[in-house]
N, C-alpha and C positions, 0 to 999 in steps of 0.2 A: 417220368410221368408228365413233367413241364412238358417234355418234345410234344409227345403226343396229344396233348392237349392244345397247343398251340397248332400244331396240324391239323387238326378238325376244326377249329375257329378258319382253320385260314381255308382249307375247304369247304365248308360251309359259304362262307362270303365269296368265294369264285362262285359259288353253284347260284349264289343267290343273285348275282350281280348278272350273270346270263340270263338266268328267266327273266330277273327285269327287263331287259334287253328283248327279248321276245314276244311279252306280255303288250305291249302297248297300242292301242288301238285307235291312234289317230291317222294312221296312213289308209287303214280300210275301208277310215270312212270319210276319210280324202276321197279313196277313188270311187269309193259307189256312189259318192257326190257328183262327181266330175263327167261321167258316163252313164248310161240308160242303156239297157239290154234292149234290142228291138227281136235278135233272132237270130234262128241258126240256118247256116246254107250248106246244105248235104252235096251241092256240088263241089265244093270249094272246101269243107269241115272245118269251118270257122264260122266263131260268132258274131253277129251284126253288135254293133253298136253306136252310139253318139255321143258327140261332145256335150253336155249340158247348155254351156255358155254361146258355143259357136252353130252347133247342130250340124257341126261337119262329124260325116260317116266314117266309121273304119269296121274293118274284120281282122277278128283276132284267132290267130290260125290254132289248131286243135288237132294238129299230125304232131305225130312225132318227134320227128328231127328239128324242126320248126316252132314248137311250143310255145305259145303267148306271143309269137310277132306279129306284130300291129301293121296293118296297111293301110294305105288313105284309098280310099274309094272316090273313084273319078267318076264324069258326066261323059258323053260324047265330046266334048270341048275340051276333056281334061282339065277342066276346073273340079275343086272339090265337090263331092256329091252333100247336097244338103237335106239333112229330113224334114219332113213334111209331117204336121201330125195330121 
């Protein structure tokens, strides 16, 4: 009766120590700080986005194999593309 008792205390606290682990909501709203949705580009199927701080542009691709990589978005000069509001 001890074993089994002891084994659900000790499963319960792993199960519980993951959700905590899950639960936390400081990184999502790191990033939706840190960036600004501008749009999405149907040639390319990647979202536009910006830096808050810097207002350098990137796209974040939305294919498949590729999922969430991030590109810097160049000018003619190949310097970073800056937005503009």
């Amino acid at each position: 009766m001890k074993k089994r008792i002891l084994a659900c205390v000790l499963t319960m606290t792993l199960i519980l120590m993951l959700l905590v682990g899950c639960i936390s909501g400081k990184a999502s709203t790191k990033t939706s700080d840190m960036f600004e949705y501008i749009g999405y580009s149907s040639e390319t199927s990647s979202e536009i986005v910006y830096d808050t701080e810097t207002k350098v542009m990137y796209a974040i691709s939305e294919v498949a194999y590729n999922r969430g990589t991030m590109t810097l978005l160049v000018d003619e000069n190949g310097k970073p593309k800056l937005w503009e509001e």
